[in-house]
C-alpha positions as CSV (number, residue, x, y, z in Angstrom):
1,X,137.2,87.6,108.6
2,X,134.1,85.4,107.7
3,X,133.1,83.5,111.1
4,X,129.8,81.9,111.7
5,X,129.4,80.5,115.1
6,X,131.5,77.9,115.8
7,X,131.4,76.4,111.8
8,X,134.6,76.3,109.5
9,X,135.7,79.7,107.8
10,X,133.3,79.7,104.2
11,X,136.2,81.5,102.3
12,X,140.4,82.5,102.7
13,X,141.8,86.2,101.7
14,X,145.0,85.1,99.8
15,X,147.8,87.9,99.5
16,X,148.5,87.5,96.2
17,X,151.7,88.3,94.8
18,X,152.0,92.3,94.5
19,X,149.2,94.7,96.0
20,X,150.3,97.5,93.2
21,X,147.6,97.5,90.6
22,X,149.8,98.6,87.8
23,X,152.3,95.6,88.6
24,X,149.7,93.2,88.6
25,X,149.0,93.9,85.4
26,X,152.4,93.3,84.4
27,X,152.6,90.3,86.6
28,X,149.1,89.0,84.4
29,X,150.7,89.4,81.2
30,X,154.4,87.7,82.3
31,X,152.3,84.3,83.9
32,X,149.7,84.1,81.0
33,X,152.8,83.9,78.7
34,X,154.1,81.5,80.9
35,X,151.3,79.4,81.3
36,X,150.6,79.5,77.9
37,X,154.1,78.3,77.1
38,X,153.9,75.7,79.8
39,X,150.6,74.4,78.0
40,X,151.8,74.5,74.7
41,X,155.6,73.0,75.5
42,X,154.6,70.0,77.7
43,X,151.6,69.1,75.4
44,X,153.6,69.5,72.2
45,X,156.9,67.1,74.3
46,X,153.2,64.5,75.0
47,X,152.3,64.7,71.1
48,X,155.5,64.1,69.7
49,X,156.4,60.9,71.7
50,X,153.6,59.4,70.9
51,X,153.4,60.1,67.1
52,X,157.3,58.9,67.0
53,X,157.8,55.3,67.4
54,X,161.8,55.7,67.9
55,X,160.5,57.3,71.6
56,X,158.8,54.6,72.5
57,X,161.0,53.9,75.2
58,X,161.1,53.8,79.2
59,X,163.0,57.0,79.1
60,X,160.6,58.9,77.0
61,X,157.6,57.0,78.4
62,X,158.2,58.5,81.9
63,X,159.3,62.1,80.1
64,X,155.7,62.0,78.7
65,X,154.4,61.1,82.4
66,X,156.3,64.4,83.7
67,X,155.0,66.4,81.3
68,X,151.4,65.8,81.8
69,X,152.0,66.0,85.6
70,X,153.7,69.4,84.8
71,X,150.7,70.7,82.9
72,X,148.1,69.5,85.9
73,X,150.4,70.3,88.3
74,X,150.6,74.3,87.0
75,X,147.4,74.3,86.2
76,X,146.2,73.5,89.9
77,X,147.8,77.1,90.6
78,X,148.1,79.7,87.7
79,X,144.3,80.3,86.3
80,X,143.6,81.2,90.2
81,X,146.4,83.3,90.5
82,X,145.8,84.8,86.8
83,X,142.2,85.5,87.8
84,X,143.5,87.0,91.2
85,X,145.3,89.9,89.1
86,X,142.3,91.0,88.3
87,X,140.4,91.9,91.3
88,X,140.9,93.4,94.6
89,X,139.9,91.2,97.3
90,X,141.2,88.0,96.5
91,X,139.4,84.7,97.6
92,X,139.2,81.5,97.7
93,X,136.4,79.1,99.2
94,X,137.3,76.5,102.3
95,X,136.5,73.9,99.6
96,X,138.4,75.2,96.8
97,X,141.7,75.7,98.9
98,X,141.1,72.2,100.6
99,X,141.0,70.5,96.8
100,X,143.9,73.1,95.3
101,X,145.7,71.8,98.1
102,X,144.8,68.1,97.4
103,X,145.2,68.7,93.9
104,X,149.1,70.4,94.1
105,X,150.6,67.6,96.2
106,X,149.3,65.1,94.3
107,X,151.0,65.7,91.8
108,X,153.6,67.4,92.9
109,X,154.4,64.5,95.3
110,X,154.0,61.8,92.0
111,X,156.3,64.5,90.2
112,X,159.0,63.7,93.0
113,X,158.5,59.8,92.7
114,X,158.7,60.3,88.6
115,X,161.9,62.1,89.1
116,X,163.2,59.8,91.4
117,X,162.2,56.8,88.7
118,X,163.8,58.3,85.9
119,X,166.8,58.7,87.7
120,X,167.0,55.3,88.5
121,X,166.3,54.8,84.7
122,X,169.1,56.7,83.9
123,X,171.5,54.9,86.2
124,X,170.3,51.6,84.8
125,X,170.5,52.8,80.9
126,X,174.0,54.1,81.7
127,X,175.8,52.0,84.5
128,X,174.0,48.5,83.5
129,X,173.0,48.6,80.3
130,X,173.0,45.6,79.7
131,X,169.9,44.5,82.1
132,X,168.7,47.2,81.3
133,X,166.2,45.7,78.3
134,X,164.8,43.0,80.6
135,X,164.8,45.3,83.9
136,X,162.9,48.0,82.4
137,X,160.5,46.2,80.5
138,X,156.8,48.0,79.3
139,X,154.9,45.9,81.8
140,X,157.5,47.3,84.4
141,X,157.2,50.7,83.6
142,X,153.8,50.7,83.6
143,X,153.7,49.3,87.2
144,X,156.5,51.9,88.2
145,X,154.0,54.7,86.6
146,X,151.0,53.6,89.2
147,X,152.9,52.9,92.2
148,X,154.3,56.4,91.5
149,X,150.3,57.7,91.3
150,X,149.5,55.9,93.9
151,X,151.8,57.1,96.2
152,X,151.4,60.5,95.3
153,X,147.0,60.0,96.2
154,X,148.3,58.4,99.4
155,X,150.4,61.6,100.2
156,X,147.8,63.6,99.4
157,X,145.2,62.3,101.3
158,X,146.6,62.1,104.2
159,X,147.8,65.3,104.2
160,X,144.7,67.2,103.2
161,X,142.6,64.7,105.5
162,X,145.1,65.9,108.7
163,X,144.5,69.7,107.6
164,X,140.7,68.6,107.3
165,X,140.8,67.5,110.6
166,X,142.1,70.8,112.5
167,X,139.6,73.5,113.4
168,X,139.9,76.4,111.9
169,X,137.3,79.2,112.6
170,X,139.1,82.0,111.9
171,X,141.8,84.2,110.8
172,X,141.0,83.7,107.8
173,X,144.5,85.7,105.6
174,X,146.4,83.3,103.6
175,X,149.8,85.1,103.6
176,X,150.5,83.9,99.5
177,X,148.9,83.9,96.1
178,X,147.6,79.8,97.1
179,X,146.0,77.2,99.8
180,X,149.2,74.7,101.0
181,X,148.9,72.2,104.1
182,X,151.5,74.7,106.4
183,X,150.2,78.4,105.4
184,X,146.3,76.8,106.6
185,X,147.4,75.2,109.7
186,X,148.5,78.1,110.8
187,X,145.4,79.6,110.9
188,X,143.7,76.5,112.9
189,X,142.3,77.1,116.4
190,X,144.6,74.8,118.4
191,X,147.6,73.8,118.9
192,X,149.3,72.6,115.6
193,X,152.9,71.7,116.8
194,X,152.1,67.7,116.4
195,X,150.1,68.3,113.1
196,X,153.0,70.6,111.9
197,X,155.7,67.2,113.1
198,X,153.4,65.0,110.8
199,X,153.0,66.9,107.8
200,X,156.8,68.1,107.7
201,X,157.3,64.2,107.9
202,X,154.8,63.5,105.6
203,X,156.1,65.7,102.7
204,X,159.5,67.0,104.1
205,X,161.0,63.2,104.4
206,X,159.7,62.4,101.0
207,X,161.8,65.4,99.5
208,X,164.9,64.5,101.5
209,X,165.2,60.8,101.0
210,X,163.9,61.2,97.2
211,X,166.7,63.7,96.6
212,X,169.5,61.9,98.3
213,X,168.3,58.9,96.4
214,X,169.2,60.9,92.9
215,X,171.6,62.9,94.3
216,X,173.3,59.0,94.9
217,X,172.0,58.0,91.6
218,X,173.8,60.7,89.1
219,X,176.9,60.7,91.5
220,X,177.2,57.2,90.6
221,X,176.5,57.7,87.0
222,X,178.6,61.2,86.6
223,X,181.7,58.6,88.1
224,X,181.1,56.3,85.6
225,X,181.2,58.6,82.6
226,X,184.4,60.1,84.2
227,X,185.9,57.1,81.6
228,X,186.2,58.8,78.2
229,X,185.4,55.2,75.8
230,X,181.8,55.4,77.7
231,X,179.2,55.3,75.2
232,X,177.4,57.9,74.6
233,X,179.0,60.2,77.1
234,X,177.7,63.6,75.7
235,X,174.6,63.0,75.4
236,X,174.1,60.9,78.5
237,X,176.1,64.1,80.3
238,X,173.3,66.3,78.6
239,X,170.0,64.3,80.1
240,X,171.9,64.5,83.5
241,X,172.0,68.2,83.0
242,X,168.5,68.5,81.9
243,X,167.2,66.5,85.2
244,X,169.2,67.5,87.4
245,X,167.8,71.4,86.9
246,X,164.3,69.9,87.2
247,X,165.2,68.0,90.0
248,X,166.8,71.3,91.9
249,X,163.8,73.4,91.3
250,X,160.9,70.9,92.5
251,X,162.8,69.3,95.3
252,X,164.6,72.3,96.7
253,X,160.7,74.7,97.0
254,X,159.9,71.5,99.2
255,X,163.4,71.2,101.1
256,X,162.4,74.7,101.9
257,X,159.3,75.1,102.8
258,X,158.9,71.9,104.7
259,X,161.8,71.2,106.7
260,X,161.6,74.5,108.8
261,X,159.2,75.6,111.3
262,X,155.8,76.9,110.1
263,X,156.5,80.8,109.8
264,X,156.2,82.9,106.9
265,X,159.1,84.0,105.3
266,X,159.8,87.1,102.7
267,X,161.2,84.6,100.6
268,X,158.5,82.0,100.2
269,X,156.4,83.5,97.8
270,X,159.3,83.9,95.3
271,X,160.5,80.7,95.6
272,X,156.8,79.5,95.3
273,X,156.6,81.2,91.9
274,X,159.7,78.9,90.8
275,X,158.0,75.9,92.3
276,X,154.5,76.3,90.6
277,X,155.5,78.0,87.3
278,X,159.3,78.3,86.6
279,X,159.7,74.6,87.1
280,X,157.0,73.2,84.9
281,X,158.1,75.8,81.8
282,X,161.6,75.2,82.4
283,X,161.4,71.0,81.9
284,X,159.8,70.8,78.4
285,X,162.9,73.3,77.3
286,X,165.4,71.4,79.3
287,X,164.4,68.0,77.5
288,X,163.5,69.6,74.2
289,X,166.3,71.8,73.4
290,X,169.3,70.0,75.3
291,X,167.9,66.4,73.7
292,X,168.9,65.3,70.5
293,X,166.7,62.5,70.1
294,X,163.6,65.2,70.8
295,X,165.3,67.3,68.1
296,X,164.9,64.8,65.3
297,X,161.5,63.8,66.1
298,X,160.4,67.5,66.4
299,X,161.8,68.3,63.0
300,X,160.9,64.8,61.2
301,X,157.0,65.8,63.1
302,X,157.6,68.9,61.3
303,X,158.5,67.7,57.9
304,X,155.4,65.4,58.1
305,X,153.5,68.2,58.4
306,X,154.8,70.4,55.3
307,X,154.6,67.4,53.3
308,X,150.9,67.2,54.5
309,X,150.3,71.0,53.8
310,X,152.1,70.5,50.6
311,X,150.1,68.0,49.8
């Protein structure tokens, strides 16, 4: 435990994942593949819809928004926990877990709000198509995209400035492989049941109202493709698919950890893992390899680039 006088903690002692050396070297080479296919996926999903002109749409403008905040939003986690594997005592400065906590609910928290936009998106496309050209306009999406960056600085603010605001002198054991808002305030010197209310209302209510909000949404839009001479049924059925795994693994780590009382469980750290590197690998294959329209422009970026080589 580092204490000096009455002054903040300098540094936490994370857990980590595994205390077995061997494993961790196992667990190193599974999450650099992972991480490396999380860079390489969500960046190529990025590229792609901006070299194609035929994806130049609100859809595909707000995929290319959740990709990036995928890429930032695993990146906020996975180096630490890469570099972690590799020594014993595992550490992290007061600063460094107060910004890798600012950093992972921002945008985790605008990852929720995109979610929650592009399900809205969907249920225009699909159930009022045809406001759907002068409701989701560029200048609209655009404003949609900052309100929904906004929101997630506001979130995150405010909770890292109400964890800020706690004293914490010591313990100093972070019982996981990275800083969040509940895992620190359980180490503050004082009585944390009001500061645990606010921050399970500040991110728990988020979760819960943003997931009955697309839970709502696709329920509406899964009715109205119950008719078989809707348009492009298949491959509206197959987006649904796609986001609606997405949506399950960000919103349910949050349902979860949030909306209970501040306690460590066996099963936090594994569904962490899903939260902080599952999800973000698993939404460039969900909208890459279950999307036609990604498909096309994949291959005709392809082509483009043999002719070029051929050339």
């Amino acid at each position: 435990m580092v204490v000096q006088n009455d002054s903040r903690v300098s540094e936490f002692v994370l857990s980590g994942l595994n205390t077995n050396h061997a494993m961790e070297m196992v667990l190193f080479a599974v999450f650099t593949v992972i991480y490396m296919l999380i860079l390489m996926g969500n960046t190529l999903i990025i590229f792609t819809i901006a070299c194609d002109w035929g994806l130049h749409t609100p859809m595909y403008f707000f995929l290319s928004n959740l990709s990036f905040a995928d890429v930032c939003h695993a990146s906020v986690v996975i180096p630490k926990m890469l570099a972690d594997f590799l020594v014993g005592r595992k550490t992290i400065s007061f600063g460094g877990c107060i910004a890798q906590m600012f950093f992972l609910h921002l945008f985790a928290c605008t990852e929720i709000f995109l979610l929650t936009i592009m399900a809205y998106d969907q249920y225009v496309a699909i159930c009022n198509p045809r406001h759907y050209s002068t409701g989701m306009r560029h200048r609209s999406c655009l404003k949609l995209a900052v309100a929904m960056w906004l929101g997630g600085l506001v979130h995150s603010v405010a909770l890292s400035s109400l964890t800020l605001s706690l004293p914490c002198r010591g313990p100093n054991a972070i019982d996981n492989f990275f800083c969040d808002a509940p895992l620190v305030i359980r180490l503050a010197c004082a009585d944390t049941r009001v500061f645990e209310v606010l921050i399970n209302s500040n991110s728990g209510l988020i979760s819960v109202v943003c997931f009955v909000v697309l839970v709502g949404s696709y329920a509406v839009i899964l009715l109205s493709l119950r008719n078989p001479s809707s348009e492009g049924r298949h491959k509206a059925l197959s987006t649904c698919a796609a986001h609606l795994t997405v949506v399950t693994l960000c919103l349910g780590h949050c349902i979860f950890i949030y909306l209970r009382p501040a306690k460590s469980l066996a099963a936090d750290k594994v569904v962490s893992v899903f939260f902080t590197a599952v999800a973000p690998l698993l939404s460039p294959i969900s909208y890459t390899l279950r999307n036609e329209d990604m498909q096309q422009a994949l291959r005709k970026l392809w082509g483009r680039q043999d002719n070029s080589r051929g050339k």
